[in-house]
C-alpha positions in Angstrom: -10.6 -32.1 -14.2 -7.7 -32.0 -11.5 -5.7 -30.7 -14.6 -8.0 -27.7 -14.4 -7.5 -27.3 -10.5 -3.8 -27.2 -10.8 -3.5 -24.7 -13.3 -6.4 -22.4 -11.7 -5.5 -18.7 -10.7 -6.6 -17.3 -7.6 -9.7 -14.7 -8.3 -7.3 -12.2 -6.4 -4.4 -12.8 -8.7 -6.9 -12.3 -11.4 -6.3 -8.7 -13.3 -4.0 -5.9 -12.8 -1.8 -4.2 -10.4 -3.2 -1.2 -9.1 -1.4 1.9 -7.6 -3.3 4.5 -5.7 -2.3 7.3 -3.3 -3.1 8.2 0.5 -2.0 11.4 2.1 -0.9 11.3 5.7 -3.2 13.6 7.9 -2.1 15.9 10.6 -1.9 13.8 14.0 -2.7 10.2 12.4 -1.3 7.3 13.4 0.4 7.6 10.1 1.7 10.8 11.3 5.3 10.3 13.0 5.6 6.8 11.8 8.6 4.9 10.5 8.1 2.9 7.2 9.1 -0.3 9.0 6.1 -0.4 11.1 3.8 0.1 8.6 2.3 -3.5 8.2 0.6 -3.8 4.6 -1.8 -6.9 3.8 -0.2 -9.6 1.5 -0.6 -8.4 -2.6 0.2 -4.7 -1.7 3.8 -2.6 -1.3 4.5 0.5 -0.5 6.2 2.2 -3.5 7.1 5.7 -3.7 6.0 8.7 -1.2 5.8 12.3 -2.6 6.7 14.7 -0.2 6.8 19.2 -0.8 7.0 18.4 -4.9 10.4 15.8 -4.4 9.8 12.2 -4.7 11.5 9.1 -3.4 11.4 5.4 -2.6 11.2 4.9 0.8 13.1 2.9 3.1 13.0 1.1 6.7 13.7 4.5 8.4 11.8 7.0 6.4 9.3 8.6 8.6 6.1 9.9 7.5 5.1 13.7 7.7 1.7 15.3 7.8 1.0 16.0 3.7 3.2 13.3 2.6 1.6 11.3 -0.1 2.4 7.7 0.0 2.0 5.7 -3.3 0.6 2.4 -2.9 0.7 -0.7 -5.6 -1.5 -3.9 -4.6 -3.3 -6.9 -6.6 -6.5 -5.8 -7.6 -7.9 -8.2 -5.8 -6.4 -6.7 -2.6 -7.1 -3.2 -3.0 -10.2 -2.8 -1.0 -8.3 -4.6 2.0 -5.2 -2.4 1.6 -7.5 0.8 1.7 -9.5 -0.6 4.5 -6.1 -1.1 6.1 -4.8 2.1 5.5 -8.1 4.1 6.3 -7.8 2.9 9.9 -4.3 4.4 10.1 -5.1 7.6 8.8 
């Protein structure tokens, strides 16, 4: 029985990875930010933003623009937090 315990996997780690997108609105808090002050909940990373067609991986100084679409990737199990997270900067 502790056998079982040891080896059990977290619900949360449970599944996939999942990537989704948000698009930074006009005068968010998002808006104007610099990727280093973007706190993300544990399981999730910020990938890739899109911004006017080009895309790149973004670094600790990459601001974010109004239209940009950041590209998230989280533990399914987190996903819901993440957005939660995210919805309250946007």
């Amino acid at each position: 029985m502790l056998q079982k315990k040891i080896h059990q996997i977290p619900k949360v780690f449970e599944g996939e990875v999942i990537e989704f997108e948000v698009s930074v609105e006009p005068d968010s808090d998002l808006d104007g930010m610099m990727a280093r002050y973007l706190r993300l909940p544990y399981g999730s990373k910020l990938v890739k933003v899109r911004r006017h067609n080009n895309e790149f991986i973004p670094h600790q100084d990459t601001v974010f623009w109004s239209g940009d679409e950041l590209f998230f990737t989280a533990d399914s199990g987190f996903v819901s937090e993440v957005k939660k997270q995210l919805d309250k900067l946007n």
